[in-house]
TORRO-746011 format. One line per 8 residues: number of its first residue (from 0); their letters; for each residue x, y, z of N, C-alpha, C, CB. Coordinates in Angstrom, 3 decimals. Glycine has a CB too. Layout:
NUM> A> X Y Z X Y Z X Y Z X Y Z  ... $
// end
This chain:
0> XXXXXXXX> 95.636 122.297 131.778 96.010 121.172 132.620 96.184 121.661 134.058 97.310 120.496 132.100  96.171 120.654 134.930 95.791 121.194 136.526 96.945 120.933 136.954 94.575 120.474 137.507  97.836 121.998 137.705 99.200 121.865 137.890 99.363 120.976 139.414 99.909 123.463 137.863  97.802 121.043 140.108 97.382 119.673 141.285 98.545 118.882 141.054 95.786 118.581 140.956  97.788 117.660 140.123 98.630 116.435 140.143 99.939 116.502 139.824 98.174 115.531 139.360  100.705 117.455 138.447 102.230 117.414 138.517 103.068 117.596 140.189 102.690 118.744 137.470  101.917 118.510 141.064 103.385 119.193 142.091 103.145 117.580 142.965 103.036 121.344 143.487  101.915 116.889 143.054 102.111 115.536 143.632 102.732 114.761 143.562 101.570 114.970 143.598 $
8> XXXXXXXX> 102.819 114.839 142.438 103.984 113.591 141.577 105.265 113.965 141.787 103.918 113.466 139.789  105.126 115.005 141.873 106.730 115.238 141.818 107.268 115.782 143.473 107.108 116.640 140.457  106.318 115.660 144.216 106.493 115.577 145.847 106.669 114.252 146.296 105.259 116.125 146.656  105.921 113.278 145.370 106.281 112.046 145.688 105.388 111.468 146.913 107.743 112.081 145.969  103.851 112.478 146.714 102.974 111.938 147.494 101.796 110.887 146.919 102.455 113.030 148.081  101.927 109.964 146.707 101.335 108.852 146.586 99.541 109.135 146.786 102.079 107.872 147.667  99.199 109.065 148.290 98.455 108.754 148.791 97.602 110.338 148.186 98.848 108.233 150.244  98.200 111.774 148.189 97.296 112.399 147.925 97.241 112.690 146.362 97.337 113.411 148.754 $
16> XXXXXXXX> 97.784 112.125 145.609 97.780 112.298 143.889 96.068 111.229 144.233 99.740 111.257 142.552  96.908 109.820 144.429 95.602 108.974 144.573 93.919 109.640 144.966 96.021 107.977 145.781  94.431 110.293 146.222 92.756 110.643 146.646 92.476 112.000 145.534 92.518 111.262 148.755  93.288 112.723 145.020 93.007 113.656 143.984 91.865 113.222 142.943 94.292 113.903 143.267  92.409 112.220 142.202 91.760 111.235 141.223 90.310 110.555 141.090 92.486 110.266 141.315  90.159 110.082 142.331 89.400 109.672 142.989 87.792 110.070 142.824 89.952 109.914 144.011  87.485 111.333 142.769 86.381 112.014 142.319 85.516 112.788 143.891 85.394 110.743 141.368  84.579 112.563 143.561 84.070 114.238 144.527 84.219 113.919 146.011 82.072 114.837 144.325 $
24> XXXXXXXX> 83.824 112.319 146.214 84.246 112.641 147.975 85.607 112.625 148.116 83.705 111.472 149.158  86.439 112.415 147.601 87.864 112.923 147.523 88.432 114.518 147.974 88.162 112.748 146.079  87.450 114.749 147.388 87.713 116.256 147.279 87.745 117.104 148.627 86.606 116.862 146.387  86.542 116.158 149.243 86.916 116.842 150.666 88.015 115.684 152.196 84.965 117.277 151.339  88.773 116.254 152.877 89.344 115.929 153.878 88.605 114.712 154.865 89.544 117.161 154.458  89.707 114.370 155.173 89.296 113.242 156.297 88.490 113.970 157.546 90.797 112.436 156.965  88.922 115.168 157.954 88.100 115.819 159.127 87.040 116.729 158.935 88.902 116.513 159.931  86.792 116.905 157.247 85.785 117.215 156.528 84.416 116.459 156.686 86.241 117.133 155.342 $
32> XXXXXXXX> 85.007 115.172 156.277 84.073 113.994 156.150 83.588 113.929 157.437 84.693 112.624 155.679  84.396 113.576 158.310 83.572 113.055 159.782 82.779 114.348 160.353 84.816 112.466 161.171  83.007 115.584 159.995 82.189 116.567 160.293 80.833 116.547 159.758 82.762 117.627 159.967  81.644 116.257 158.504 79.784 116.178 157.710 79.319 114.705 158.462 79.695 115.900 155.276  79.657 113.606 158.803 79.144 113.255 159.612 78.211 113.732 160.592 79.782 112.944 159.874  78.557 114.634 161.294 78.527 114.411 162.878 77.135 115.437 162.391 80.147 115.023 164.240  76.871 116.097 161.167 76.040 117.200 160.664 75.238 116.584 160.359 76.378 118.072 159.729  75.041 115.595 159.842 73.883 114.288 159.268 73.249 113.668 160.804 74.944 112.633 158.174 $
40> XXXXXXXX> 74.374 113.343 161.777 73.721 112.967 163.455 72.912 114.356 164.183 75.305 112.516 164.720  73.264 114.962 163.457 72.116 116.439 164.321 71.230 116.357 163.638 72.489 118.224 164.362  71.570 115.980 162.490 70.058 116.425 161.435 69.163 114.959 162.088 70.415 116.345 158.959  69.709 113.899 162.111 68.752 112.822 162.193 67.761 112.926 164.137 69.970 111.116 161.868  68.913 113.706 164.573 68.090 114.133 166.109 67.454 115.264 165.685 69.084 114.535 167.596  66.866 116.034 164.889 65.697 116.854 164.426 64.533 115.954 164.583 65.829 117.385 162.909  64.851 114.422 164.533 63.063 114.060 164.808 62.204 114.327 165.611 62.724 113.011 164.991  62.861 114.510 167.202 62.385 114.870 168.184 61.238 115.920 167.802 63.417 115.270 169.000 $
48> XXXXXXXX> 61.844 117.296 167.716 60.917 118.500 167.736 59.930 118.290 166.595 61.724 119.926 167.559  60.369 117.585 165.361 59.231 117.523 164.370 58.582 116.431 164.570 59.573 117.570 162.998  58.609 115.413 165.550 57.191 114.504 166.130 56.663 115.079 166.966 57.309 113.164 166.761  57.432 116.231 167.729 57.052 116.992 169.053 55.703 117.906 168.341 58.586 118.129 169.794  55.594 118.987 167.501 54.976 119.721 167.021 53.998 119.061 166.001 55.774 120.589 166.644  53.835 117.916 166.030 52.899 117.369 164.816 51.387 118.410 165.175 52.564 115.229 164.982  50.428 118.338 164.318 49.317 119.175 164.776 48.647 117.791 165.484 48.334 120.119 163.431  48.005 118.536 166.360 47.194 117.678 166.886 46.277 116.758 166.468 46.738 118.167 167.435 $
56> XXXXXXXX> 45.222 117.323 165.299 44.580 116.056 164.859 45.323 114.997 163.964 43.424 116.435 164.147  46.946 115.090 163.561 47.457 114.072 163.361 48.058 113.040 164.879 48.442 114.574 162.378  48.374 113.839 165.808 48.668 113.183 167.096 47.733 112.468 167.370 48.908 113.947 168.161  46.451 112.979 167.427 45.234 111.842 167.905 44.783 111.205 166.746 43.842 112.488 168.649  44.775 110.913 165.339 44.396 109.937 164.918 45.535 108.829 165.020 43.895 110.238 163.732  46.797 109.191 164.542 47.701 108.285 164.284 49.151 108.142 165.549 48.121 108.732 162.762  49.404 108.784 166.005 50.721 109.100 167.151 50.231 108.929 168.587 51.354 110.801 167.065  49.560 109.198 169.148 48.984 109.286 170.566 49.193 111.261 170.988 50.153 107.953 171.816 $
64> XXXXXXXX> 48.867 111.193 171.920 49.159 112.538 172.650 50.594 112.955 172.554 48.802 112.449 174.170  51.155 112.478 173.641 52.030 112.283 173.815 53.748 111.846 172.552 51.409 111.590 174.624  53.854 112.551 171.226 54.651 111.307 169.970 56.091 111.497 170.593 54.638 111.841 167.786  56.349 112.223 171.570 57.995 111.717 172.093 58.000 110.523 172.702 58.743 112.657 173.206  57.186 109.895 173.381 57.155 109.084 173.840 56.614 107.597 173.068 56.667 109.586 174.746  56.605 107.704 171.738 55.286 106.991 171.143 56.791 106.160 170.751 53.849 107.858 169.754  56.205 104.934 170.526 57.605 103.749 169.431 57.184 103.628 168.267 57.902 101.923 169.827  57.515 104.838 166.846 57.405 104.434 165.852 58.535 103.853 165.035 56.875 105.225 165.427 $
72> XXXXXXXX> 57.834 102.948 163.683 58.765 101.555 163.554 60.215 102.832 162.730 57.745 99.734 162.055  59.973 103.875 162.353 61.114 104.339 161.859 62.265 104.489 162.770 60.850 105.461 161.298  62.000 104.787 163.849 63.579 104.762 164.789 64.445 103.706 165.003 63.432 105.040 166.167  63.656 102.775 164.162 64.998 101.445 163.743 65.320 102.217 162.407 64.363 99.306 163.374  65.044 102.353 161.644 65.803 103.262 160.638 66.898 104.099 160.963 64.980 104.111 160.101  66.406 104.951 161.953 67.445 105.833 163.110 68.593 105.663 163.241 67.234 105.731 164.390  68.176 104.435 164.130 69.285 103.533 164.590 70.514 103.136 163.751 68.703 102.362 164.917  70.163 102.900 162.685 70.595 101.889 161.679 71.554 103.300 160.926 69.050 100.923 160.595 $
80> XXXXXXXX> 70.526 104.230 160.593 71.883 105.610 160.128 72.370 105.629 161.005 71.680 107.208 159.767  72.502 106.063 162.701 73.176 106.205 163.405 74.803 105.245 163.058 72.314 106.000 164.504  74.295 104.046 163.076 75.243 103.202 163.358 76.308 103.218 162.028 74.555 101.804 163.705  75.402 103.950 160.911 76.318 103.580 159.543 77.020 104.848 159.580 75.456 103.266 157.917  76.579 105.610 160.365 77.751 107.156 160.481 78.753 107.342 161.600 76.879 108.631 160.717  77.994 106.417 162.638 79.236 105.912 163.555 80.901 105.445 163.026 78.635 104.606 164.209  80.019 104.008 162.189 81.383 102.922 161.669 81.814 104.102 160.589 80.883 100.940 160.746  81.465 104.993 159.670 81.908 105.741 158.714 82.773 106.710 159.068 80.997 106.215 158.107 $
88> XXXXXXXX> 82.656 106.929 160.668 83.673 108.626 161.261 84.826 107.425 162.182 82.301 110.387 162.951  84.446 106.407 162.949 85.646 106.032 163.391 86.485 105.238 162.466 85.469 105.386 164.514  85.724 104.397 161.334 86.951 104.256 160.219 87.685 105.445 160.098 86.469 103.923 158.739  87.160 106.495 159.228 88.004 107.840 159.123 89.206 108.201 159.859 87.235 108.844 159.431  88.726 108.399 161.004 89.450 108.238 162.343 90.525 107.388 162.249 88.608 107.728 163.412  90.251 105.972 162.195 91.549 105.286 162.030 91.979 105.230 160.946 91.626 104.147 162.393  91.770 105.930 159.857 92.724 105.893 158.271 93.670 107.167 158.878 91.591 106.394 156.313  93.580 108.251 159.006 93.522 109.618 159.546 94.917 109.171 160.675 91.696 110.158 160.338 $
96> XXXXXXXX> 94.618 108.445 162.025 95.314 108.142 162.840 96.602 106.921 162.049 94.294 107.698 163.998  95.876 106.299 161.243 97.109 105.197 160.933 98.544 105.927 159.920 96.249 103.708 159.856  97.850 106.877 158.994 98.637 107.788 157.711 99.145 108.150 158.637 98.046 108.915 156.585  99.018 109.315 159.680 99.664 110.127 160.663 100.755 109.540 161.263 98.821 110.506 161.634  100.787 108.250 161.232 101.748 107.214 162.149 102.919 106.725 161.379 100.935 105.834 162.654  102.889 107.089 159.736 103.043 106.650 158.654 104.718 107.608 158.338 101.539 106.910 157.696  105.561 107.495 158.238 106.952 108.487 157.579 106.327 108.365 156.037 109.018 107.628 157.777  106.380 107.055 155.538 106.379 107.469 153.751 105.287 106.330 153.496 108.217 107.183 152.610 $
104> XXXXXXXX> 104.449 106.668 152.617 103.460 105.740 152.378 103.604 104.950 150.797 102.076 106.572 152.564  103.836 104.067 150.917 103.911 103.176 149.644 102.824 103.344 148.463 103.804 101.722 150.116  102.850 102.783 147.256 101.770 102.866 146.346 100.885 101.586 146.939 102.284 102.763 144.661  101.082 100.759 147.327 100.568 99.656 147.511 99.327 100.334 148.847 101.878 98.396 147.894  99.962 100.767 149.879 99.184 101.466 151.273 98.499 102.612 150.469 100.371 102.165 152.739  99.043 103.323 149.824 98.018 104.496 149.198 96.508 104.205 148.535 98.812 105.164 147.994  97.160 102.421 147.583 95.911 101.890 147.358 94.754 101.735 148.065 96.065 101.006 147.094  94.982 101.102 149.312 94.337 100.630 150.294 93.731 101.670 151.268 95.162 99.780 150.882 $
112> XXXXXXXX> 94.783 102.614 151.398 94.186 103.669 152.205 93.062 104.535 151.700 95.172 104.505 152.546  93.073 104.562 150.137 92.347 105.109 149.400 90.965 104.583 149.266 92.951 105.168 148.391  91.368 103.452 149.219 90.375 102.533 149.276 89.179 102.060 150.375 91.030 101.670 149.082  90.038 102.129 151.730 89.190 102.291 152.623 88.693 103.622 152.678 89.665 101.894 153.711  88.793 104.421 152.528 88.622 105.612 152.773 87.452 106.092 152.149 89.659 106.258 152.486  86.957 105.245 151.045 86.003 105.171 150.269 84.692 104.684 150.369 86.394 104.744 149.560  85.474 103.395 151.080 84.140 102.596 151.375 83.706 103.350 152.699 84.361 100.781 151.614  84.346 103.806 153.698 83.858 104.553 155.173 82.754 105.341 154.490 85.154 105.695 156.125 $
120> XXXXXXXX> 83.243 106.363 153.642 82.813 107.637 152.974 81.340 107.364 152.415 83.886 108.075 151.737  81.744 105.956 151.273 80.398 105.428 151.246 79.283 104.866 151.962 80.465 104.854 150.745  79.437 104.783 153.265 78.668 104.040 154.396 78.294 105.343 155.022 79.562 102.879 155.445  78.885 106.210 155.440 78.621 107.372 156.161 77.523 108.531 154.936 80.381 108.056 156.667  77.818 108.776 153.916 77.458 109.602 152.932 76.215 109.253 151.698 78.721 109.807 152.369  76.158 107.927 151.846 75.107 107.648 150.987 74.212 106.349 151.861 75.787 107.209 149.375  74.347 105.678 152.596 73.737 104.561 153.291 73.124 105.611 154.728 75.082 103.097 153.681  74.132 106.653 154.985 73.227 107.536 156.629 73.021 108.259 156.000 73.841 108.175 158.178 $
128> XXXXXXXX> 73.106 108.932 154.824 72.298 110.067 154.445 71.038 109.251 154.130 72.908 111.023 153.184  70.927 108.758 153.423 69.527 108.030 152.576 68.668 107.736 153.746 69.837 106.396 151.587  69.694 107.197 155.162 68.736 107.131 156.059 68.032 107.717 156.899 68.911 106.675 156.469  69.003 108.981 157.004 68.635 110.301 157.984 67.543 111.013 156.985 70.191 111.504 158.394  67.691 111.000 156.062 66.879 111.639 154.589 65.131 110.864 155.298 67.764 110.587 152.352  65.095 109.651 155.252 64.176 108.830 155.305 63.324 109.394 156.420 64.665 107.488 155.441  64.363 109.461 157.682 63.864 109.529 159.238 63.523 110.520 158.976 64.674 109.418 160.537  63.560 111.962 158.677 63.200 113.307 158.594 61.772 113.303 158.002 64.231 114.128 157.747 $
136> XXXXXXXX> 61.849 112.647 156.709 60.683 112.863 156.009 59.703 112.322 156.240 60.743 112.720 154.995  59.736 110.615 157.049 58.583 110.220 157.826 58.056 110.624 158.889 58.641 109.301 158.085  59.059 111.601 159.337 59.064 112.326 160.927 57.906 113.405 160.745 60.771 113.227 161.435  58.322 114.126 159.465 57.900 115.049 158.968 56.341 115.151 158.706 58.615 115.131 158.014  56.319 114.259 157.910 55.277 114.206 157.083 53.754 114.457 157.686 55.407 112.940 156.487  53.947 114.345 159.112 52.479 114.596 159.587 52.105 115.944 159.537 52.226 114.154 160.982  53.186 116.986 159.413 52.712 118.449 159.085 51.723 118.014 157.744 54.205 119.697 158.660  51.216 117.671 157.118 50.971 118.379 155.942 49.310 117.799 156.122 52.053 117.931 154.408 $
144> XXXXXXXX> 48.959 117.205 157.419 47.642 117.189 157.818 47.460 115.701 157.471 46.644 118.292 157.092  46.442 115.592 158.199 45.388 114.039 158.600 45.233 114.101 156.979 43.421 114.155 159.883  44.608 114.568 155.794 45.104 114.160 154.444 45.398 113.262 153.957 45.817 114.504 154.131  46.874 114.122 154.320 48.379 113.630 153.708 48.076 112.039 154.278 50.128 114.603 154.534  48.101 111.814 155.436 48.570 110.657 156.162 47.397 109.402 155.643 48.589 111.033 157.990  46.305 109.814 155.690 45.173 108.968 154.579 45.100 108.383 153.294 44.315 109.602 154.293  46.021 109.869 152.739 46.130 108.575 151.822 47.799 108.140 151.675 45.411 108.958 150.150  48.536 108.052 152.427 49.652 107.270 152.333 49.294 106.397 152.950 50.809 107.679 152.676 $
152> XXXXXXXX> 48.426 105.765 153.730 48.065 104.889 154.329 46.787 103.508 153.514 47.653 105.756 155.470  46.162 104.548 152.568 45.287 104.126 151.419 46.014 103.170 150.871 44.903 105.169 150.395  47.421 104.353 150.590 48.610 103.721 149.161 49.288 102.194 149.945 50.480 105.296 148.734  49.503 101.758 151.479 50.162 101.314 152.023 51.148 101.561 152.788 50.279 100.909 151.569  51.247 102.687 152.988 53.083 102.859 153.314 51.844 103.677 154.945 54.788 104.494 151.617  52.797 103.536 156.024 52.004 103.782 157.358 53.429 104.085 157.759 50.961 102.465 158.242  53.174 105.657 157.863 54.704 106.476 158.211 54.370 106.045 159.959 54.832 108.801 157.687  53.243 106.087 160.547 53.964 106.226 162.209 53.520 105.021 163.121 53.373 107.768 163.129 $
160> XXXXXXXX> 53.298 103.687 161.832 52.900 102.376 162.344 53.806 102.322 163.606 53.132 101.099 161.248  53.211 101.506 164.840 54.219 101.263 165.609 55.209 100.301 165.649 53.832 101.226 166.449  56.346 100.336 165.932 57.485 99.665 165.492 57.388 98.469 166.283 58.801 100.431 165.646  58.377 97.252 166.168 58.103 96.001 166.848 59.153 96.273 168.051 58.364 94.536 165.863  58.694 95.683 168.911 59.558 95.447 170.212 60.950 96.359 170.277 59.996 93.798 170.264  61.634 95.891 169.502 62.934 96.252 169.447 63.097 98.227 169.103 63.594 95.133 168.139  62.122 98.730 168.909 62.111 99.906 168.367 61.795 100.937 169.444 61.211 99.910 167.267  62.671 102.052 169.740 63.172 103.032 170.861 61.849 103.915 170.641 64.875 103.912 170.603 $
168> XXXXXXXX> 61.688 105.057 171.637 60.451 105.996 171.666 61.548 107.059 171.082 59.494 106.358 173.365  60.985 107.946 170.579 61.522 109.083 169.456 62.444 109.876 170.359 60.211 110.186 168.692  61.796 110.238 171.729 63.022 110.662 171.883 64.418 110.288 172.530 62.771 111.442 172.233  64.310 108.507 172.801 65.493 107.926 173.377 66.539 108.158 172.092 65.242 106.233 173.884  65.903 107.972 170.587 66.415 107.759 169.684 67.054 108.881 169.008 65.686 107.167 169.122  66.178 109.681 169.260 67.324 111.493 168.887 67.842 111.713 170.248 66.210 113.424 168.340  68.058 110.919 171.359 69.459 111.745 172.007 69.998 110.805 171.483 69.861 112.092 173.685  70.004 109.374 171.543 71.603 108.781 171.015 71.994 109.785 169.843 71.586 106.930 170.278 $
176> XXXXXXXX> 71.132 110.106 168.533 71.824 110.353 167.925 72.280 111.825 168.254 71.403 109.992 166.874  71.752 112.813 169.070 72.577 113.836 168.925 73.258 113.625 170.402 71.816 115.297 168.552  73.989 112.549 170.824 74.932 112.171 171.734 76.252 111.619 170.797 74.256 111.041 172.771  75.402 110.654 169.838 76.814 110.451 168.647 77.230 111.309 167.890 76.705 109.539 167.624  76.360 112.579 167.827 76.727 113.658 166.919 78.074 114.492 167.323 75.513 114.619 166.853  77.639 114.580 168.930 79.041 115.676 169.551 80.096 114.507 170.056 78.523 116.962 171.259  79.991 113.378 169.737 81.430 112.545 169.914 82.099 113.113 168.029 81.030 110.117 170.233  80.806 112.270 167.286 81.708 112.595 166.200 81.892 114.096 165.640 81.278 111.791 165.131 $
184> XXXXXXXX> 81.439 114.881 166.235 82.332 116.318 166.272 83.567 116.502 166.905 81.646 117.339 166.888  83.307 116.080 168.165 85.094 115.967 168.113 85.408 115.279 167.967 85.951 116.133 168.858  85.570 114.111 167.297 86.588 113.211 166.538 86.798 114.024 165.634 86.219 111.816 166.002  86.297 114.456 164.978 86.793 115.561 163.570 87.616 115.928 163.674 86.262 116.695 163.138  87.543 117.295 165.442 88.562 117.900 165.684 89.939 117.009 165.945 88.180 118.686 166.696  89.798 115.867 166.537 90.701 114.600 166.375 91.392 114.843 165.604 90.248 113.409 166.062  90.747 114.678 164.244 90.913 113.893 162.881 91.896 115.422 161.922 88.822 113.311 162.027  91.672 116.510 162.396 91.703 117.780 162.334 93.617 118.095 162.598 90.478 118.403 163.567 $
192> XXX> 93.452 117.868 163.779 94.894 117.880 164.849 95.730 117.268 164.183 94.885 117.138 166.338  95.541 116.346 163.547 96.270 115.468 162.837 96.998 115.436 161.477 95.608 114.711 162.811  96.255 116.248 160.654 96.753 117.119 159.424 97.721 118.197 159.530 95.686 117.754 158.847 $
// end
């Protein structure tokens, strides 16, 4: 038996017996989480250099010369992780800032805190990963030659179709995100200070 939860219980900490229980994103910290955040916003600004280096005869059939500058429709994808790892580190942030503000936390607030804490976790960890996952691999994919890109294009799927109106050039879209990356790095440290 894991002597964890008895010394909780019997500290009379609510809120961390609760997140104990909880299961694996539990396991890691509030300034854990928003780090791994801010690690998923660097990874998703990797598109840059890997549209930058495509080989050339994928640049000229499908990208233009120029693919930093090109609007493909995935940097609304970008966007869209960006924004779900944003709302996922400043929730954090304010669970993190509100507990801290907190003398004794009720079972009822432990619920809730737990609870939000979950859903952030889930928005940041499985909705921006899946999406940063996405952006990489369509980013990617032109390494593997004019091919590759033929027949995913055969199959339907058109990794560097150009995006509609609303869709940023690759590299407006990896600085936001590695501009949101070093905010939510230090929010961590924020989030950090606070423990």
């Amino acid at each position: 038996m894991d002597d964890t939860y008895t010394n909780l219980v019997l500290e009379g900490k609510e809120y961390e017996l609760l997140r104990a229980r909880r299961g694996l994103l539990s396991r890691w910290s509030i300034p854990q989480k928003v780090r791994g955040c801010s690690y998923l916003l660097f990874a998703a600004s990797a598109m840059l250099p890997l549209m930058y280096f495509l080989p050339m005869t994928v640049r000229e059939a499908y990208v233009g010369l120029d693919p930093a500058s090109s609007r493909v429709g995935f940097t609304i994808l970008t966007l869209l992780s960006v924004g779900c790892l944003l709302v996922a580190s400043f929730g954090l942030v304010a669970i993190a800032v509100y507990r801290d503000r907190l003398d004794e936390i009720s079972e009822d607030q432990a619920w809730s805190l737990v609870g939000l804490e979950g859903m952030f976790s889930g928005i940041g960890f499985i909705t921006g990963s899946l999406g940063v996952a996405a952006t990489l691999l369509l980013s990617g994919v032109g390494h593997a030659g004019v091919d590759m890109i033929d027949t995913l294009v055969a199959t339907g799927i058109h990794p560097y179709h150009p995006g509609p109106d609303i869709a940023l050039t690759v590299v407006t879209a990896s600085a936001i995100a590695f501009c949101c990356a070093i905010t939510v790095f230090v929010m961590g440290s924020v989030a950090e200070s606070l423990e």
